[in-house]
N, CA, C and O atoms as a CHARMM CRD file, in Angstrom:
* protein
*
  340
    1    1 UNK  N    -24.68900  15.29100   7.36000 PROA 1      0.00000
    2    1 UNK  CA   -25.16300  13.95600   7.70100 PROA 1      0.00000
    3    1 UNK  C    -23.96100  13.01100   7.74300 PROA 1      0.00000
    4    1 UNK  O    -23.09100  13.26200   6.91000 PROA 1      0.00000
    5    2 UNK  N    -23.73700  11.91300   8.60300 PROA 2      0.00000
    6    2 UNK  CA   -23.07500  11.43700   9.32100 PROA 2      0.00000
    7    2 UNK  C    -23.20600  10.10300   8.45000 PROA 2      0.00000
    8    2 UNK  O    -24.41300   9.90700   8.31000 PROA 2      0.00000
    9    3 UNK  N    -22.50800   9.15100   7.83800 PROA 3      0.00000
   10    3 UNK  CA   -22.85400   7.73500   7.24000 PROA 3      0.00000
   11    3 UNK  C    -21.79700   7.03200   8.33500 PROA 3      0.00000
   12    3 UNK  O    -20.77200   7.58400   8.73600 PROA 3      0.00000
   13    4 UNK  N    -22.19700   5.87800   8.68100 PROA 4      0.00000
   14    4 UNK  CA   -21.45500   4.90700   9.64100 PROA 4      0.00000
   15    4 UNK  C    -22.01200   3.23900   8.59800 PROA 4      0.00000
   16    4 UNK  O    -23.15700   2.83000   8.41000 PROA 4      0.00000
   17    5 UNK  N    -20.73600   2.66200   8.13800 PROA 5      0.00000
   18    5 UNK  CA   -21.37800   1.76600   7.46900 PROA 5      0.00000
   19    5 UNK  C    -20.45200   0.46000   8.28700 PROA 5      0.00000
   20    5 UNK  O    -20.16000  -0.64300   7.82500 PROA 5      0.00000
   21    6 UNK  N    -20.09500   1.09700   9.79300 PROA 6      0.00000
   22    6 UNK  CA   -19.60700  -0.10200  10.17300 PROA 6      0.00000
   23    6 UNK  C    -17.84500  -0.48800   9.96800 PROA 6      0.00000
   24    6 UNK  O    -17.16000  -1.46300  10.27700 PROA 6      0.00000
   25    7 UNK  N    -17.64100   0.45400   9.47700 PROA 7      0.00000
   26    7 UNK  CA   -16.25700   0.57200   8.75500 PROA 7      0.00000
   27    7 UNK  C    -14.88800   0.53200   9.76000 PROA 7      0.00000
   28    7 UNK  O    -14.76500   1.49300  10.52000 PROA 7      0.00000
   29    8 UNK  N    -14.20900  -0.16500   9.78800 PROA 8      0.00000
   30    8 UNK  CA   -13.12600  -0.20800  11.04900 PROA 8      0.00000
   31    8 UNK  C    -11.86900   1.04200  10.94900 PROA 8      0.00000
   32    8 UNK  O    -11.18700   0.82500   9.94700 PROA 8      0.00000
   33    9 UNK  N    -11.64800   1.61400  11.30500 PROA 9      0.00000
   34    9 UNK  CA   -10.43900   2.83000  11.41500 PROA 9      0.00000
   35    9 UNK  C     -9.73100   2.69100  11.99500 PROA 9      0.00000
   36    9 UNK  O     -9.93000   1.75700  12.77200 PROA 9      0.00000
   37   10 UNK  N     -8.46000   3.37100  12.13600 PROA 10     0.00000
   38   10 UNK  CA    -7.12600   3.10900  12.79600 PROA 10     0.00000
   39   10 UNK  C     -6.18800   2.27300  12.58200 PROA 10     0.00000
   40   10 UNK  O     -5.94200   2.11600  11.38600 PROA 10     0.00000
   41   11 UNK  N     -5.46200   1.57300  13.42200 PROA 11     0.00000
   42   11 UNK  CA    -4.33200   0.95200  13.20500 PROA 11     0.00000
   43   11 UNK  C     -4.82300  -0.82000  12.42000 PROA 11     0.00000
   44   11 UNK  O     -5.68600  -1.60600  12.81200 PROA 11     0.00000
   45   12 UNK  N     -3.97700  -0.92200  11.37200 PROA 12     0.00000
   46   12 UNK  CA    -4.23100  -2.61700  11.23100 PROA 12     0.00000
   47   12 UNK  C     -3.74700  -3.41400  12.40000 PROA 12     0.00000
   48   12 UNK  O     -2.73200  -3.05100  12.99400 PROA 12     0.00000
   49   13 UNK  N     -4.53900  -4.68100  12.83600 PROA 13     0.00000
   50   13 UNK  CA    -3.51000  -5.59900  13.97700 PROA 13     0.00000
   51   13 UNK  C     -3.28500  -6.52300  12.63700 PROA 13     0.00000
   52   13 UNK  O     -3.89000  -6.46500  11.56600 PROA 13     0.00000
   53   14 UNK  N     -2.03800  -7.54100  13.11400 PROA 14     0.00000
   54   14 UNK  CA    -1.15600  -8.80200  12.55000 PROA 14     0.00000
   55   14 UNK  C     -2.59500  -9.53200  11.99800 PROA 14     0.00000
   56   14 UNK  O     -2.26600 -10.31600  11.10800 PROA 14     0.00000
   57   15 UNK  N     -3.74100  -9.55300  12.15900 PROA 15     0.00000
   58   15 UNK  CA    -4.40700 -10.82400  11.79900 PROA 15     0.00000
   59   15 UNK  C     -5.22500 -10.37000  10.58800 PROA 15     0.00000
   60   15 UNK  O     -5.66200 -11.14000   9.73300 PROA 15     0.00000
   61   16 UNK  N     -5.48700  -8.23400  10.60600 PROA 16     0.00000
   62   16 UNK  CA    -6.10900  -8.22900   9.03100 PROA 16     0.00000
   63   16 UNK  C     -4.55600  -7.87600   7.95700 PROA 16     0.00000
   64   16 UNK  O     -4.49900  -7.67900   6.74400 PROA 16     0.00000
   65   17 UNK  N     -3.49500  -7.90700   8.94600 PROA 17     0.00000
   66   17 UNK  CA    -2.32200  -7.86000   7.16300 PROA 17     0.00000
   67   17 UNK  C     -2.42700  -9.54800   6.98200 PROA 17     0.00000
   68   17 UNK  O     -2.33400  -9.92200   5.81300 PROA 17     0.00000
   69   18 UNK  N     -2.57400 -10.39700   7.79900 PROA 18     0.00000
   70   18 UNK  CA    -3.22100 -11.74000   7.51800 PROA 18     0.00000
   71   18 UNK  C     -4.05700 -11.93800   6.36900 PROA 18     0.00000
   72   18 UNK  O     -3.68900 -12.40000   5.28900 PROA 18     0.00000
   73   19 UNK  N     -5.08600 -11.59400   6.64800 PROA 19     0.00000
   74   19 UNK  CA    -6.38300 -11.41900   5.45400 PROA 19     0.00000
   75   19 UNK  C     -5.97400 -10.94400   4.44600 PROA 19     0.00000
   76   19 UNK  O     -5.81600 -11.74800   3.52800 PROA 19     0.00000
   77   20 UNK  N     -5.68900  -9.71800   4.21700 PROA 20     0.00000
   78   20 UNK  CA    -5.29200  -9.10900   3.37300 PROA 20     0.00000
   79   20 UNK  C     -4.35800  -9.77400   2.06900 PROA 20     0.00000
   80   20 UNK  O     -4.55800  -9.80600   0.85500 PROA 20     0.00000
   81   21 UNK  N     -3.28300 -10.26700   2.90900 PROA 21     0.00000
   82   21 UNK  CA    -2.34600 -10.84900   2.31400 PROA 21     0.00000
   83   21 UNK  C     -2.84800 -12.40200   1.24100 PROA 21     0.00000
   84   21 UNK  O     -2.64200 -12.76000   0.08200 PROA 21     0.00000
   85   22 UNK  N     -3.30700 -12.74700   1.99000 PROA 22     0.00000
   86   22 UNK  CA    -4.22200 -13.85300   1.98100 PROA 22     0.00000
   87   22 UNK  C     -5.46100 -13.56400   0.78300 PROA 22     0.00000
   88   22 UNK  O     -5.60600 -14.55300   0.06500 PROA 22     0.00000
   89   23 UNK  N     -6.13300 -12.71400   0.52500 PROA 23     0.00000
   90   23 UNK  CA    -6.88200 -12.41900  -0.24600 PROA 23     0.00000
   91   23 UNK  C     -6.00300 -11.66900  -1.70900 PROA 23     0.00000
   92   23 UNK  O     -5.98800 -11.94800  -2.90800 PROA 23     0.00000
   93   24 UNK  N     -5.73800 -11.25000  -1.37300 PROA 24     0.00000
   94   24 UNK  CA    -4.51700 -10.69200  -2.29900 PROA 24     0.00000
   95   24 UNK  C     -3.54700 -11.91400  -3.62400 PROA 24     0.00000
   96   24 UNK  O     -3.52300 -11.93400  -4.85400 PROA 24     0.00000
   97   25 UNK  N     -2.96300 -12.66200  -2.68200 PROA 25     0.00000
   98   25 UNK  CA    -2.78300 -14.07400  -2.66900 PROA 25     0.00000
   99   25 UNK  C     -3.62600 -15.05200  -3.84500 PROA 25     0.00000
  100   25 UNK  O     -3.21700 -15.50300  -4.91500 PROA 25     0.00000
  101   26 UNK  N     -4.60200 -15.14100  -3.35800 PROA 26     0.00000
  102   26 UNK  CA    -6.24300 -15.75000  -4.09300 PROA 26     0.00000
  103   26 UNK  C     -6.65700 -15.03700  -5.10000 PROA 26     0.00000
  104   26 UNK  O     -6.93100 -15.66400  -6.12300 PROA 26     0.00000
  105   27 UNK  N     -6.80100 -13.72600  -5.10400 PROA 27     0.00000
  106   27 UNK  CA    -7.26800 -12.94200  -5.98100 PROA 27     0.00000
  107   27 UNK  C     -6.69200 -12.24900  -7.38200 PROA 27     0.00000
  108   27 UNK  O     -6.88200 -12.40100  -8.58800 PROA 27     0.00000
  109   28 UNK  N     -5.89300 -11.41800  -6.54100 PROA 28     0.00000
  110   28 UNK  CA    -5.07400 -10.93100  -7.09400 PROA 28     0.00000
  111   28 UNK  C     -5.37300  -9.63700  -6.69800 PROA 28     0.00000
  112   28 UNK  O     -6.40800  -9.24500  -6.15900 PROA 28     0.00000
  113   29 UNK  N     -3.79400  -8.62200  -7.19200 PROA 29     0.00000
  114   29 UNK  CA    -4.17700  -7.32000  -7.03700 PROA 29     0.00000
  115   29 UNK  C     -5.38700  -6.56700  -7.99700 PROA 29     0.00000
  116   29 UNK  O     -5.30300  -6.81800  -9.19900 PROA 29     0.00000
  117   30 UNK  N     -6.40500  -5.74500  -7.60000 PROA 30     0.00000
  118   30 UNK  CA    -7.24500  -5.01000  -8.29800 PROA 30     0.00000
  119   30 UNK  C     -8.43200  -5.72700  -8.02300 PROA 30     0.00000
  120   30 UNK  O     -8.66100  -6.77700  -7.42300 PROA 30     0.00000
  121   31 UNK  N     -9.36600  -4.61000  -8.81700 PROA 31     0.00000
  122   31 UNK  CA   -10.53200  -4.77600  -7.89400 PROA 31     0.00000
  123   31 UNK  C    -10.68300  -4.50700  -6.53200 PROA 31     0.00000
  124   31 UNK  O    -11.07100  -5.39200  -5.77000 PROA 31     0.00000
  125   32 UNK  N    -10.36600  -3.15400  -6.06500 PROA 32     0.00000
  126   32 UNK  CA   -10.13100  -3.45200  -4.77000 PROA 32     0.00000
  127   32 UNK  C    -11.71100  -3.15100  -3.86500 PROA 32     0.00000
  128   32 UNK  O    -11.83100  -3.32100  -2.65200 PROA 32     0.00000
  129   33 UNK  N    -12.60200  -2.76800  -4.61500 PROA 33     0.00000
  130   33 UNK  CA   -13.85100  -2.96200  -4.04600 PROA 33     0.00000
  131   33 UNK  C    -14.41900  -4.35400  -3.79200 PROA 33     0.00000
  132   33 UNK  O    -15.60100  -4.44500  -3.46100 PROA 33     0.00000
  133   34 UNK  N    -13.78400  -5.26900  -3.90000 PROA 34     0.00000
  134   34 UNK  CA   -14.21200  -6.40600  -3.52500 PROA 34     0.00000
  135   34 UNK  C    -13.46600  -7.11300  -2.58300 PROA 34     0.00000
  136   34 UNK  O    -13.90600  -8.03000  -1.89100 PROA 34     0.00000
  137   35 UNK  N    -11.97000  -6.53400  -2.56300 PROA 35     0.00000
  138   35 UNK  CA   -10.88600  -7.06600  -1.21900 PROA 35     0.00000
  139   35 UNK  C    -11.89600  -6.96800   0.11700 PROA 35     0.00000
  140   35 UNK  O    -12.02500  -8.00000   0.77500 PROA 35     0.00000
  141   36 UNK  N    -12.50100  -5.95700   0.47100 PROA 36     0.00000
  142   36 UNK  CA   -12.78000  -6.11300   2.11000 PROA 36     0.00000
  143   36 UNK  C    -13.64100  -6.95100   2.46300 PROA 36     0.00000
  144   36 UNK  O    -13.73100  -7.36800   3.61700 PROA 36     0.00000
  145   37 UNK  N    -14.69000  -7.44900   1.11800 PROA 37     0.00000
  146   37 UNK  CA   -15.27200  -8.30900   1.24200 PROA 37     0.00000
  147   37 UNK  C    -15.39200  -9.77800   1.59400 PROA 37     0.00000
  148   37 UNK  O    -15.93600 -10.40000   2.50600 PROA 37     0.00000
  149   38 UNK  N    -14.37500 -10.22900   0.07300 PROA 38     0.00000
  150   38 UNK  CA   -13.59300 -11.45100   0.24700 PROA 38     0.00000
  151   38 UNK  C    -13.08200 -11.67000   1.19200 PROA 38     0.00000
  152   38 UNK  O    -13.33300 -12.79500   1.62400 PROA 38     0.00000
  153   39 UNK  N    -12.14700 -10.83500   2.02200 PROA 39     0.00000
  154   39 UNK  CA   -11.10800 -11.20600   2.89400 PROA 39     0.00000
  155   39 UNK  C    -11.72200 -10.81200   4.20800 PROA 39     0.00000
  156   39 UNK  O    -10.91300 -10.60800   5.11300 PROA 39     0.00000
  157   40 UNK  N    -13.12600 -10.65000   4.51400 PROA 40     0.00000
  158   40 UNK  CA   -13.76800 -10.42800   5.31500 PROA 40     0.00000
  159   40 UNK  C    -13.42100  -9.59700   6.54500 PROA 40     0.00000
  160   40 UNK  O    -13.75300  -9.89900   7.69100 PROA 40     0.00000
  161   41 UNK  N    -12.54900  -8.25600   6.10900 PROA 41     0.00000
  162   41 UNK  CA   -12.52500  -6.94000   6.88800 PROA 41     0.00000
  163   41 UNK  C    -13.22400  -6.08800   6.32100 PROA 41     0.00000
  164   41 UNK  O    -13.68100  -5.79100   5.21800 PROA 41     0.00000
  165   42 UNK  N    -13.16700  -5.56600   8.02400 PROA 42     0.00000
  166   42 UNK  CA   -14.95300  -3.92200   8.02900 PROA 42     0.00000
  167   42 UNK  C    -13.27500  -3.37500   8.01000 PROA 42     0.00000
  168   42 UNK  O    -12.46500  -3.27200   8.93100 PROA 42     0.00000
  169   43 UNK  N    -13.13800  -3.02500   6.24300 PROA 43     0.00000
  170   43 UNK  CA   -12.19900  -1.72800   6.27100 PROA 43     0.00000
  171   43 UNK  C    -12.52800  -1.24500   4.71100 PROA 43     0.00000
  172   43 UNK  O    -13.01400  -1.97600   3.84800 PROA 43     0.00000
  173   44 UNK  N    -12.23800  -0.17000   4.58300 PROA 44     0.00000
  174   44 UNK  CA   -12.63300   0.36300   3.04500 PROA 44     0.00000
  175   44 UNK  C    -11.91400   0.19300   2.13400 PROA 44     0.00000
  176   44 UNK  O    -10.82800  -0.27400   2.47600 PROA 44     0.00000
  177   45 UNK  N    -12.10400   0.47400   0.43800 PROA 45     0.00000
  178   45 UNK  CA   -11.22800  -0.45000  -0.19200 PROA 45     0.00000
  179   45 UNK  C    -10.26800   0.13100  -0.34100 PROA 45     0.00000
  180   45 UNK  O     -9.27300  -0.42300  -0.80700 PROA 45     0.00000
  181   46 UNK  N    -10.27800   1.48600   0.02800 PROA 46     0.00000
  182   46 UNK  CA    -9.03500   2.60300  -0.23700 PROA 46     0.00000
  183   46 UNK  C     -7.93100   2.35900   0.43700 PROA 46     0.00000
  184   46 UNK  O     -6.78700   2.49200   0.00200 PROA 46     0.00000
  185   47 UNK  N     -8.49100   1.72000   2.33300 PROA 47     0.00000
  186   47 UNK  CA    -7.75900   1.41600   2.97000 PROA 47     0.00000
  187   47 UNK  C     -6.86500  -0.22600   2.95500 PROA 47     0.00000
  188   47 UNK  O     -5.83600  -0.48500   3.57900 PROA 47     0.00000
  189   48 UNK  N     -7.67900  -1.18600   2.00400 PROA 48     0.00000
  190   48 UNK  CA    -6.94300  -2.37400   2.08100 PROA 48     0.00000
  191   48 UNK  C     -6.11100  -1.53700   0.88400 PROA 48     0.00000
  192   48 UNK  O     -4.97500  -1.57800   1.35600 PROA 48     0.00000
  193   49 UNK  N     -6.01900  -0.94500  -0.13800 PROA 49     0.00000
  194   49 UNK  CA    -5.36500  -0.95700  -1.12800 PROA 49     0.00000
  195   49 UNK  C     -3.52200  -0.20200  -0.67800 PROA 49     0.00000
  196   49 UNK  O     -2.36500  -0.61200  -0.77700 PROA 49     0.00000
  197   50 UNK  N     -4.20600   1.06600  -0.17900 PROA 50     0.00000
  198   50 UNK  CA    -2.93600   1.44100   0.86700 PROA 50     0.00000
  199   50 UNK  C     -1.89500   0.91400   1.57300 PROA 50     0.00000
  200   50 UNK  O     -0.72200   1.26900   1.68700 PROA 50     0.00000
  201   51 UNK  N     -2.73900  -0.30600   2.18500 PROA 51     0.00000
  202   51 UNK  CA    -1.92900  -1.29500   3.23100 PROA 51     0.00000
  203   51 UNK  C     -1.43400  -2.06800   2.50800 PROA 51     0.00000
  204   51 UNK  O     -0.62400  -2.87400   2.96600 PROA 51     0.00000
  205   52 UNK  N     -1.82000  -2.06300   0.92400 PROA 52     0.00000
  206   52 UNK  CA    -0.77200  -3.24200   0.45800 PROA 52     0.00000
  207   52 UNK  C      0.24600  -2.66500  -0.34600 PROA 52     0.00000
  208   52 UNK  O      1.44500  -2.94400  -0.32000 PROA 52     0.00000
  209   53 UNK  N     -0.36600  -1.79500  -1.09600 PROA 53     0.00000
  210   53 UNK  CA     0.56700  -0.88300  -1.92700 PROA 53     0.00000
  211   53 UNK  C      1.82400  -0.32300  -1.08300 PROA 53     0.00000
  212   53 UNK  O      2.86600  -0.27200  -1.73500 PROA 53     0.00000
  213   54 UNK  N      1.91300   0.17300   0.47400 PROA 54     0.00000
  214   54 UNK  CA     2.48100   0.75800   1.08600 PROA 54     0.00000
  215   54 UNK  C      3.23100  -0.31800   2.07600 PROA 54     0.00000
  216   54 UNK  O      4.33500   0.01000   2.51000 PROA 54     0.00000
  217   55 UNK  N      2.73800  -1.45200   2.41200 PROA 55     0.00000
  218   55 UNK  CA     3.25800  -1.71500   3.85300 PROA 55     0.00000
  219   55 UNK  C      3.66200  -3.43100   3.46300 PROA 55     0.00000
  220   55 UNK  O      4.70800  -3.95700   3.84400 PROA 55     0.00000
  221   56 UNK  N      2.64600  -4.11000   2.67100 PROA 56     0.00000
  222   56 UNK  CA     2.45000  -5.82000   2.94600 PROA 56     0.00000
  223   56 UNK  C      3.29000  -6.12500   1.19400 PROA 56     0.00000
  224   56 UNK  O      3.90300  -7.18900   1.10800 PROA 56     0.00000
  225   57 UNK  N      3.27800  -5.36900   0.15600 PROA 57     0.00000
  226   57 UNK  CA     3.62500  -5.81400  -1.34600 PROA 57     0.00000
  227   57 UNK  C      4.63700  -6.45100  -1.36400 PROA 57     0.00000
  228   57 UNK  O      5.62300  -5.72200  -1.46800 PROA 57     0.00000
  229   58 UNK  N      4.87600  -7.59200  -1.30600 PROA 58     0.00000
  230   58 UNK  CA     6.38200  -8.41100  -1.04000 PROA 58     0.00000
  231   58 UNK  C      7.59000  -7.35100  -1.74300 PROA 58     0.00000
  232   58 UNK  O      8.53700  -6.78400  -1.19700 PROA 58     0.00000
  233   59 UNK  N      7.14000  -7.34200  -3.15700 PROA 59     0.00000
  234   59 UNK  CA     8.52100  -6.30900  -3.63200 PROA 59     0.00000
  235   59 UNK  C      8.91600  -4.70700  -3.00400 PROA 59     0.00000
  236   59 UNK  O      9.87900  -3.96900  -3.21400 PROA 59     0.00000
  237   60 UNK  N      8.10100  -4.61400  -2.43200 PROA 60     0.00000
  238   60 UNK  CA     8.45400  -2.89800  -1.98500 PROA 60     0.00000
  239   60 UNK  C      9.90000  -3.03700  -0.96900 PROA 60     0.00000
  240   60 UNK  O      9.96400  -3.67800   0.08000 PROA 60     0.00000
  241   61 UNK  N     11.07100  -2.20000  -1.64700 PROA 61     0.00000
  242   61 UNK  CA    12.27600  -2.00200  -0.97800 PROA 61     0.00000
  243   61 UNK  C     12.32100  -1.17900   0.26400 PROA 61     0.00000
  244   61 UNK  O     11.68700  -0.12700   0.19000 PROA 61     0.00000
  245   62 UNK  N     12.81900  -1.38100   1.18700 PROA 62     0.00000
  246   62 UNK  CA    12.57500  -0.87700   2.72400 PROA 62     0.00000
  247   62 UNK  C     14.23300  -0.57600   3.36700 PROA 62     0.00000
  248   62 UNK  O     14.95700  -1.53800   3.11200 PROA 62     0.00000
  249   63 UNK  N     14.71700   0.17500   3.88000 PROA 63     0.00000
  250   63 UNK  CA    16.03800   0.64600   4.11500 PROA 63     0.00000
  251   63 UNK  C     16.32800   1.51000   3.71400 PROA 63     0.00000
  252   63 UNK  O     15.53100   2.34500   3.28700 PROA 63     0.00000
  253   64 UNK  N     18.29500   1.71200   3.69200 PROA 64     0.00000
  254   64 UNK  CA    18.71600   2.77200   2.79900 PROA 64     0.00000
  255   64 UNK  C     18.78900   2.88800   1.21900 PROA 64     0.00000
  256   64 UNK  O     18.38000   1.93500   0.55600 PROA 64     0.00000
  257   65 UNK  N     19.19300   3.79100   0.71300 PROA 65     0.00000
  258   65 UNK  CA    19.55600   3.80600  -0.58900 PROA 65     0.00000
  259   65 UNK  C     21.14200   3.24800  -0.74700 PROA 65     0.00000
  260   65 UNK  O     21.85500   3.37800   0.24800 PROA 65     0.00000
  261   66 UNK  N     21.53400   2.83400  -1.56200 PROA 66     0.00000
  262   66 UNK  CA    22.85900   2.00000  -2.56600 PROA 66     0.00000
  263   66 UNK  C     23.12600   3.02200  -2.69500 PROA 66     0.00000
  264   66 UNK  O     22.37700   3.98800  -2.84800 PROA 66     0.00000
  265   67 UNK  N     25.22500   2.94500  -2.62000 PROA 67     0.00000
  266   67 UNK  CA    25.91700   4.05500  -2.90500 PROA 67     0.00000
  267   67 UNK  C     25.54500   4.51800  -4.49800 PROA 67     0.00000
  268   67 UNK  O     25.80400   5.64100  -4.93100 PROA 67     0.00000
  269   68 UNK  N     24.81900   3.33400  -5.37400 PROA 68     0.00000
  270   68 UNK  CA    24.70700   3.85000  -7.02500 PROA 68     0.00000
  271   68 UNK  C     23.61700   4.18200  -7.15700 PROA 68     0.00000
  272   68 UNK  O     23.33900   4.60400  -8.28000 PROA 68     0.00000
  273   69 UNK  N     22.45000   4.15400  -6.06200 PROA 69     0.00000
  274   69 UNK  CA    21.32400   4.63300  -6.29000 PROA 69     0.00000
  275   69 UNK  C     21.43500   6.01700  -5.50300 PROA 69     0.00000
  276   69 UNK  O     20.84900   6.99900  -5.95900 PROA 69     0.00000
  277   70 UNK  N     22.07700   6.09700  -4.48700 PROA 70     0.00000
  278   70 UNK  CA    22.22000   7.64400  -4.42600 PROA 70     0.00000
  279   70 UNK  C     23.22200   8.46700  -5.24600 PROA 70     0.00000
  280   70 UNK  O     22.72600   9.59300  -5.24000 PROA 70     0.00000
  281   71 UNK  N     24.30400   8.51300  -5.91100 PROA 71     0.00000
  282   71 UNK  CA    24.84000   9.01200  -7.27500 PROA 71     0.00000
  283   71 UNK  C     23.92600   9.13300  -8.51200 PROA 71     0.00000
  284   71 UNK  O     24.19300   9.96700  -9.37700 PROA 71     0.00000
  285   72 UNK  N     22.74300   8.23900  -8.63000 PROA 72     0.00000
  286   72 UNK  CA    21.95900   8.96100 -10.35400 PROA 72     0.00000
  287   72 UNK  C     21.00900   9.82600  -9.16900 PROA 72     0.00000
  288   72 UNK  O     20.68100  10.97000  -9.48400 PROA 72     0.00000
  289   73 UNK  N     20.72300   9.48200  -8.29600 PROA 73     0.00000
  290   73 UNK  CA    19.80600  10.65700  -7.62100 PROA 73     0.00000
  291   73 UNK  C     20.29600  11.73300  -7.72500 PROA 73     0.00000
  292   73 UNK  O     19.59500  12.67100  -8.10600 PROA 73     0.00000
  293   74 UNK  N     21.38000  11.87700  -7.47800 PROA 74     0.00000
  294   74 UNK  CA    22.13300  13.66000  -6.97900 PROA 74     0.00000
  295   74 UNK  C     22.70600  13.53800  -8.72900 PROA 74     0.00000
  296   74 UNK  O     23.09500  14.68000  -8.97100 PROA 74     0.00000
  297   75 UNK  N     22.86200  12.90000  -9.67300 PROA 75     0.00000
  298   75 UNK  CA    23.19100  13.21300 -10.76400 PROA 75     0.00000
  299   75 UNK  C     21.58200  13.46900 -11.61300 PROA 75     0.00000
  300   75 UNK  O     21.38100  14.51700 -12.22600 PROA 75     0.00000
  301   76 UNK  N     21.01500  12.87600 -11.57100 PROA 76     0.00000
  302   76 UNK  CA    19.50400  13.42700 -11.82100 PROA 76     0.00000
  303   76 UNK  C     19.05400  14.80800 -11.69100 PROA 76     0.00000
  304   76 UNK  O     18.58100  15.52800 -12.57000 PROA 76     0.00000
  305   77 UNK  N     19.35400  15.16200 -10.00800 PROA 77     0.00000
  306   77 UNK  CA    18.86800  16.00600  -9.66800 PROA 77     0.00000
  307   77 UNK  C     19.75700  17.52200 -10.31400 PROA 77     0.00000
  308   77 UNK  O     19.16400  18.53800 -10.67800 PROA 77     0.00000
  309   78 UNK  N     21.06700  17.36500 -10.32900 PROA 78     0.00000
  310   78 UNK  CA    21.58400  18.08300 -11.35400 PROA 78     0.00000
  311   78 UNK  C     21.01000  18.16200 -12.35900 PROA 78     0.00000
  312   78 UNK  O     20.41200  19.19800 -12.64900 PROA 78     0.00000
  313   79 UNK  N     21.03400  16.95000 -13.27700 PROA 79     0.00000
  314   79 UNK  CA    20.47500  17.52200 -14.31800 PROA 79     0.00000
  315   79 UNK  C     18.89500  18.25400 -14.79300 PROA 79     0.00000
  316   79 UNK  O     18.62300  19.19500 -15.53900 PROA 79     0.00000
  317   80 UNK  N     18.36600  17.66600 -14.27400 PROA 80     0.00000
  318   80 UNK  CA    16.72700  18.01100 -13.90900 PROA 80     0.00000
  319   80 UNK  C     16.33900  19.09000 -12.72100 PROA 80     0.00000
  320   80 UNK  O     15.35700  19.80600 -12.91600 PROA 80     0.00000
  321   81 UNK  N     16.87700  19.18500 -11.83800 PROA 81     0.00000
  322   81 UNK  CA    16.75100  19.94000 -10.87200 PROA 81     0.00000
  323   81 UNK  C     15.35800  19.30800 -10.28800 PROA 81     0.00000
  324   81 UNK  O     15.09200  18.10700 -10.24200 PROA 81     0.00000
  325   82 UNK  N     14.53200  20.38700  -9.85400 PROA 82     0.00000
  326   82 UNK  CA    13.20000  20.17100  -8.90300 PROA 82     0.00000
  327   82 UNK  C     11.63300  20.39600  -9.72100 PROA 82     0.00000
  328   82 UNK  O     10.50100  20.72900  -9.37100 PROA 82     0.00000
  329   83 UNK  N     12.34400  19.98500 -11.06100 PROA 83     0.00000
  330   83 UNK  CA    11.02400  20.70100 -11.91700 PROA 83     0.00000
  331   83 UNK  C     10.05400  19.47900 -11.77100 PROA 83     0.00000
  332   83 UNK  O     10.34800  18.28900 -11.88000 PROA 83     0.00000
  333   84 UNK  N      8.71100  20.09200 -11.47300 PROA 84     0.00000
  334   84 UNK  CA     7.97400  18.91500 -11.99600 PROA 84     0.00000
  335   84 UNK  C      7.59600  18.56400 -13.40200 PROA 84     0.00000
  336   84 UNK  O      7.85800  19.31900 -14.33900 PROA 84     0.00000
  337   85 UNK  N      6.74300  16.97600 -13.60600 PROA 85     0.00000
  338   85 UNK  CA     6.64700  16.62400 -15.13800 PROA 85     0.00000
  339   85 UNK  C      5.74300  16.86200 -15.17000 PROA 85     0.00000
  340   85 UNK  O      5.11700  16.77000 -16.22700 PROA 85     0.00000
């Protein structure tokens, strides 16, 4: 069985990272079952949470890595290797 609750898919356009941002803004992060509401997008809450966590979070760093952030990487990775925690 098939549920259609109206839900928008695919690409965000400029006007719901608008909303988003904007509700986010007002609210705050969490709760995100109530973001699509407030900020009045047909998108799910998994998907506003994604788009902010991933794409809109003012602090998220975007580019390359720093010559000192790639040295504890490859010195990390020496010491630790590929194990997981």
């Amino acid at each position: 069985m098939e549920r259609s609750f109206g839900v928008r898919k695919g690409a965000w356009t400029e006007e719901e990272d608008v909303l988003l941002r904007q509700c986010v803004e007002n609210y705050g992060e969490g709760k995100w079952h109530q973001i699509p509401h407030r900020a009045g997008l047909k998108r799910c809450r998994k998907s506003c949470r994604m788009r902010w966590l991933s794409y809109l979070k003012p602090n998220i760093k975007r580019g390359g890595f720093a010559v000192d952030e790639v040295d504890l990487i490859i010195r990390l990775h020496k010491l630790l290797g590929n194990r997981q925690v």
